[in-house]
DRENMAR-676554 format. One line per field, with one value per residue (C-alpha): residue number from 1; x, y, z; residue in three letters. Coordinates in nm, 3 decimals. Each point is the difference from the previous one (the first is absolute). Layout:
pos: [NUM:...]
px: [X:...]
py: [Y:...]
pz: [Z:...]
code: [Ala:...]
***
This chain:
pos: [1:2:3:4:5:6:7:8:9:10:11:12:13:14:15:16:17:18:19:20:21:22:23:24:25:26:27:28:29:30:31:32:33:34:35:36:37:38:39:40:41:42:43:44:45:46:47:48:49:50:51:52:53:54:55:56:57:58:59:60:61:62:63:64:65:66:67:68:69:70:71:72:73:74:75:76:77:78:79:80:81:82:83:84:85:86:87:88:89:90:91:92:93:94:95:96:97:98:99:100:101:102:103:104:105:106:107:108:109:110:111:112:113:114:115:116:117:118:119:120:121:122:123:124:125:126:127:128:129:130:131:132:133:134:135:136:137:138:139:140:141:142:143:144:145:146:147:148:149:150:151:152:153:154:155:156:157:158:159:160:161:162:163:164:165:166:167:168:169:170:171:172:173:174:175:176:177:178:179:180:181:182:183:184:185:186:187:188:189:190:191:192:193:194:195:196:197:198:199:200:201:202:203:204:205:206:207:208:209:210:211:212:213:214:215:216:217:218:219:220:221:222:223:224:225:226:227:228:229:230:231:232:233:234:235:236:237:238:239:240:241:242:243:244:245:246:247:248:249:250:251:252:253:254:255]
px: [-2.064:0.323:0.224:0.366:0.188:0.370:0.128:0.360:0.223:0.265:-0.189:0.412:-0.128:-0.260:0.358:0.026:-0.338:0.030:0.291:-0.257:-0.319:-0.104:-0.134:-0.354:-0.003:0.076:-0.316:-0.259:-0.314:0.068:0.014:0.317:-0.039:0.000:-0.340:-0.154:0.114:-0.237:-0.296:0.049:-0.063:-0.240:-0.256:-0.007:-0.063:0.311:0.119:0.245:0.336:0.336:0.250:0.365:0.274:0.346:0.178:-0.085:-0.250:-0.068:-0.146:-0.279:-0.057:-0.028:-0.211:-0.269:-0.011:-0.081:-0.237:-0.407:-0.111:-0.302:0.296:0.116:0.423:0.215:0.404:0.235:0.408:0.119:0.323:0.215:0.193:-0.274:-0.061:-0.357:-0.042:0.077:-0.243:-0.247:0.091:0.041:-0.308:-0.152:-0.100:-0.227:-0.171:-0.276:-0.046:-0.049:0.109:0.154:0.286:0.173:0.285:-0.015:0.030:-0.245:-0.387:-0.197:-0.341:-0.061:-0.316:0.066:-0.278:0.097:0.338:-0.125:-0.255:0.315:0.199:-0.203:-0.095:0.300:0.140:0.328:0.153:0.095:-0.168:0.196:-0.142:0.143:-0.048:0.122:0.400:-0.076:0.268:0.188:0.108:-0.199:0.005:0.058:-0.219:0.112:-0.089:0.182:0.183:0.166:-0.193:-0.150:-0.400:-0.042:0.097:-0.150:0.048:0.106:-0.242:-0.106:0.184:-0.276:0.233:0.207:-0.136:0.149:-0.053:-0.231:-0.026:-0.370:0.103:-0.321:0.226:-0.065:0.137:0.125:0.245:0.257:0.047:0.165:0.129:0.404:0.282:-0.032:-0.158:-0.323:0.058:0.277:-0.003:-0.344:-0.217:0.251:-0.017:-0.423:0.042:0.184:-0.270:-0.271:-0.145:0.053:-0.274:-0.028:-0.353:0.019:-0.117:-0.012:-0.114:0.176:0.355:0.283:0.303:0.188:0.402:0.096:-0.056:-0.131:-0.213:-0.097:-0.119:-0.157:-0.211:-0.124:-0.092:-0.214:-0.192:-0.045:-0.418:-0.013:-0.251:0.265:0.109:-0.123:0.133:0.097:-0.322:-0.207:0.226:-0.212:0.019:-0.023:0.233:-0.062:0.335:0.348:0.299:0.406:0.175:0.364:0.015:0.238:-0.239:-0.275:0.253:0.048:-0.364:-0.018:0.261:-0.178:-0.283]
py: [-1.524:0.194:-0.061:0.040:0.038:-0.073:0.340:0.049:-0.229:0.108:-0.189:-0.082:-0.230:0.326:0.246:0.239:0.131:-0.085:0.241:0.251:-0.115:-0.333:-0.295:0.054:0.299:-0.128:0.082:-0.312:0.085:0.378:0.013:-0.105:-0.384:0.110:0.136:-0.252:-0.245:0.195:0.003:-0.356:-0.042:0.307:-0.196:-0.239:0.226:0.020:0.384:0.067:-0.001:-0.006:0.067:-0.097:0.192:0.080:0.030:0.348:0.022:0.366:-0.144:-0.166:0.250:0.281:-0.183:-0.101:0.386:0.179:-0.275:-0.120:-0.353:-0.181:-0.147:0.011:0.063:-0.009:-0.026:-0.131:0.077:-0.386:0.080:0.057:-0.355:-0.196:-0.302:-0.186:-0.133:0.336:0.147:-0.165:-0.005:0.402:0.052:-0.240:0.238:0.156:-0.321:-0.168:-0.376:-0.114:0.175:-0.054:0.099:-0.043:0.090:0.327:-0.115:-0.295:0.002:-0.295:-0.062:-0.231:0.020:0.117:-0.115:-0.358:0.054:0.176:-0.318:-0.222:0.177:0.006:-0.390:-0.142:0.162:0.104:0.349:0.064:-0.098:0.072:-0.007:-0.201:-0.085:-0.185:0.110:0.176:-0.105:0.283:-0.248:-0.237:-0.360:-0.289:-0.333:-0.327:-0.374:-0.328:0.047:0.320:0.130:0.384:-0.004:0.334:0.332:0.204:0.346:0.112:-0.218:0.011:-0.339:-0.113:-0.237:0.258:0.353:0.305:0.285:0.267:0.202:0.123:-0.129:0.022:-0.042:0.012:0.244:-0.253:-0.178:0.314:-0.227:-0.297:0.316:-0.092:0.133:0.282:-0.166:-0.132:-0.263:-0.113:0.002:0.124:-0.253:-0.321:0.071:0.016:-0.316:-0.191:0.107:-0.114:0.350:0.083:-0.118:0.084:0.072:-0.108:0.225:-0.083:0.320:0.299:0.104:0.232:0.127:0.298:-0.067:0.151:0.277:-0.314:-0.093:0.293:0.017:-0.314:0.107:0.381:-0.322:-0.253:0.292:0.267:-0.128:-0.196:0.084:-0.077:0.318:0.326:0.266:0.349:0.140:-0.244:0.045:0.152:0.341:0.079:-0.106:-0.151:0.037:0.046:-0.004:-0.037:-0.232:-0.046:-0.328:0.083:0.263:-0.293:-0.242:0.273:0.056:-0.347:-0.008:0.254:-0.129]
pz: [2.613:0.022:-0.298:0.025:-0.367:-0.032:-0.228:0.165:-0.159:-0.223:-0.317:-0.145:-0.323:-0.102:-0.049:-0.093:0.013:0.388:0.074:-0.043:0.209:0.112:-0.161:0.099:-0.179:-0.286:-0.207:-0.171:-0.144:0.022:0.417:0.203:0.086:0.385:-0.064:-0.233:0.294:0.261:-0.280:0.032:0.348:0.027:-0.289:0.259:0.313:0.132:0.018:0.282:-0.122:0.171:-0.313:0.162:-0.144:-0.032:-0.329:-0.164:0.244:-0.090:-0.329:0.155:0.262:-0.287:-0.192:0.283:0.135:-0.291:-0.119:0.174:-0.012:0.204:0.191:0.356:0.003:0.204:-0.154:0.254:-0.058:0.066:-0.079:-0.290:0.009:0.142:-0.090:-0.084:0.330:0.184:-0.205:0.153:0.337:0.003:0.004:0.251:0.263:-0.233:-0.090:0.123:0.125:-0.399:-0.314:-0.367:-0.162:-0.333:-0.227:-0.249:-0.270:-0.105:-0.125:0.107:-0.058:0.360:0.136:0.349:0.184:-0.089:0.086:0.306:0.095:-0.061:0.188:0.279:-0.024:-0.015:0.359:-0.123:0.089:-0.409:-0.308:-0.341:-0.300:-0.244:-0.374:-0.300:-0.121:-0.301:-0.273:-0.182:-0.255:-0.249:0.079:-0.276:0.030:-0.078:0.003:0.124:-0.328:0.035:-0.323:0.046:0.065:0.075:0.166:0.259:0.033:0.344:0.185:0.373:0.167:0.210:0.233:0.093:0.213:0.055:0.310:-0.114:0.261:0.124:0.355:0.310:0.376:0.332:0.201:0.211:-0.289:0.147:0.288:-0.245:-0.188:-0.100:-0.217:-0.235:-0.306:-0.030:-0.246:0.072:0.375:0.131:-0.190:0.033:0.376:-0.018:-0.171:0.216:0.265:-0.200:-0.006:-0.388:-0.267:-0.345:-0.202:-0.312:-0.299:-0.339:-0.178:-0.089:0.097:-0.109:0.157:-0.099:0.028:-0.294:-0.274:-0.249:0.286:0.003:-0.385:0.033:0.285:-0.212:-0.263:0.213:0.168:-0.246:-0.031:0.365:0.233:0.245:0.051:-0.078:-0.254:0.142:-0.078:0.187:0.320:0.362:0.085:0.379:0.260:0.339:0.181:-0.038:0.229:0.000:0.270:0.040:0.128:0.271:0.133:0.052:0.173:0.264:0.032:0.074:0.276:0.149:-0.004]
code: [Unk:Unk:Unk:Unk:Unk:Unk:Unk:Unk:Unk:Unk:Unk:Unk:Unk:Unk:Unk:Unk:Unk:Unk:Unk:Unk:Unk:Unk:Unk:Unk:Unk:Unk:Unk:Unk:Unk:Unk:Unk:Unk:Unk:Unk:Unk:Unk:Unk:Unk:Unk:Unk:Unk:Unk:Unk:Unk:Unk:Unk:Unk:Unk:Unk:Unk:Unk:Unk:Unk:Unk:Unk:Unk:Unk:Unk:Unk:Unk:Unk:Unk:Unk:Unk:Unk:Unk:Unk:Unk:Unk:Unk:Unk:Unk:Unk:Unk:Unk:Unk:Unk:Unk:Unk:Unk:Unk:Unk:Unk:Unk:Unk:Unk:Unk:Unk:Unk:Unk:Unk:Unk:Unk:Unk:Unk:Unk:Unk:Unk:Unk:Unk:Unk:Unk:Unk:Unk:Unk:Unk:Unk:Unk:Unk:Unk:Unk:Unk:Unk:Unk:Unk:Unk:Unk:Unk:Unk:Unk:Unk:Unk:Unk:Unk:Unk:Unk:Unk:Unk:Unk:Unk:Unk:Unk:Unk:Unk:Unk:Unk:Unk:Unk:Unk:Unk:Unk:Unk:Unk:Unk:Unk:Unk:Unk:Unk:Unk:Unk:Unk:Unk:Unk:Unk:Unk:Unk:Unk:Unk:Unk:Unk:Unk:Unk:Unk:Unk:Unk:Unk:Unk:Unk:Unk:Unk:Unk:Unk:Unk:Unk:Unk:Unk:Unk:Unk:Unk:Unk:Unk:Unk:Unk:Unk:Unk:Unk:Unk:Unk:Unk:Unk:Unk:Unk:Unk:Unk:Unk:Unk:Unk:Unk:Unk:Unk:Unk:Unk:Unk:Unk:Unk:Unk:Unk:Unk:Unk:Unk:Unk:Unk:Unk:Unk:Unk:Unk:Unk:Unk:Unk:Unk:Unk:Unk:Unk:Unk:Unk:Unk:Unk:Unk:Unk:Unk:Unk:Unk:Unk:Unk:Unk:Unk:Unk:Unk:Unk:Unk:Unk:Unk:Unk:Unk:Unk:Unk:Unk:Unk:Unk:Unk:Unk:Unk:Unk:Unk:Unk]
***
C-alpha cells in the first residue's frame, strides 16, 4: 500500500536545529527519523512511499539521491507553507483508491494489518490511530485522606488518547476534504459525517517535538528491534522520482 509521510512542516518547537533541515531529518538511532519511519512500514510490506515536502526540501531530496534503499520514492514539493491537510491532498492524483499516511516525526510500533482489517471493517473513509497520552510529568497518589500513597513516574493515562498518526484513507475522503488543517478542520468535518474512526493501540509510541524528545527517543531505541541501526539498512533501490505538486494538478486538468 502506498504510504504518504508528512516531512514539510516547519518543525518550530525542534529550533534551531530546524532552521537548517527539517524535522524528519533529525537523526534517532543513527539514521534520520524519515527513514526509520519507512523501515517501519517496509517490515510490514508496505514499500511505496510518497514523502511530502516543503521546508528545506533540498535536505530530503539530497539525502534520498545520493543514498539506495529497498524502497519505492517518490518526494512531492507540497509547498513551503502548507499546512498538514494540504499535504495530503497534494498528492492525491498520484494515489490510489486506499493508502496510509503519517506525520515525520513519530515511531509506532502498530501492527498494520490490524489497523488495516479495522479499517476496512468498520466502513469509514479514515482510521487514526490513537493511543494512551503519555505523561511528561510524574503523578502523586493519594487516598480519601489527602495523605501521599505513592508516585508514578510519567505514566501512560489510559482514559485519555492522543492522535498518533499511522492514518489508512480512502481516496474518496478528498470528496469531504475541507480547510487547510487536518486536525483541526479535516478530521472534525469526517466526524461530523460519521466517516472518521479511531484504532486503538496500546503499545509503543514516541513523538519527536523537541531536541529532549529527541534524546529520549536515541534512549528507548538504542537496543529495539524496532528499528534498524545504519548498518542493517537495504541496499538497492526500486524507484525514485521528484513532483512539484503544481505540475501534477495540471496533469490532472488535462487529463
Amino acid at each position: 500500500m502506498q504510504v504518504v509521510i508528512l516531512a514539510g512542516g516547519r518543525g518550530t518547537r525542534a529550533y534551531p536545529f530546524t532552521e537548517y533541515l527539517p524535522k524528519p531529518m533529525m537523526p534517532v538511532a543513527g539514521k534520520p527519523i524519515l527513514v526509520q519511519i519507512m523501515h517501519l512500514f517496509a517490515k510490514q510490506g508496505h514499500r511505496e512511499f510518497i514523502l511530502s515536502v516543503g521546508h528545506r526540501k533540498e535536505v530530503i531530496l539530497d539525502y534520498f539521491s545520493h543514498k539506495s534503499y529497498e524502497f519505492d520514492i517518490t518526494v512531492v514539493d507540497t509547498g513551503e507553507e502548507t499546512d498538514t491537510a494540504g499535504r495530503i491532498y497534494n498528492c492525491r492524483s498520484l494515489l490510489r483508491e486506499q493508502f496510509m499516511a503519517t506525520y515525520g516525526d513519530g515511531i509506532c510500533d502498530v501492527p498494520m494489518d490490524r489497523l488495516v482489517a479495522f479499517h476496512n471493517a468498520h466502513g469509514g473513509l479514515a482510521t487514526l490511530t490513537s493511543v494512551p497520552l503519555q505523561s511528561q510529568y510524574g503523578t502523586v497518589e493519594f487516598d480519601a485522606k489527602d495523605r501521599v500513597t505513592g508516585f508514578r513516574e510519567k505514566p501512560r493515562l489510559t482514559s485519555h488518547w492522543i492522535n498518533a498518526g499511522f492514518f489508512v484513507m480512502n481516496r474518496g475522503v478528498f470528496d469531504h476534504w475541507h480547510g487547510r488543517n487536518l486536525e483541526r478542520e479535516v478530521f472534525p468535518e469526517l466526524l461530523r459525517e460519521n466517516q472518521l474512526f479511531t484504532y486503538r493501540h496500546d503499545g509503543f509510541f514516541k513523538s519527536m517535538d523537541t531536541y529532549k524528545d529527541q534524546q529520549e527517543m536515541e534512549a528507548m531505541l538504542a537496543d529495539s528491534e524496532l528499528v534498524p541501526s545504519g548498518r542493517h539498512l537495504a541496499v538497492h533501490n526500486t524507484g525514485y522520482r521528484y513532483y512539484d505538486h503544481r505540475d501534477l494538478d495540471k496533469q490532472a486538468v488535462n487529463q
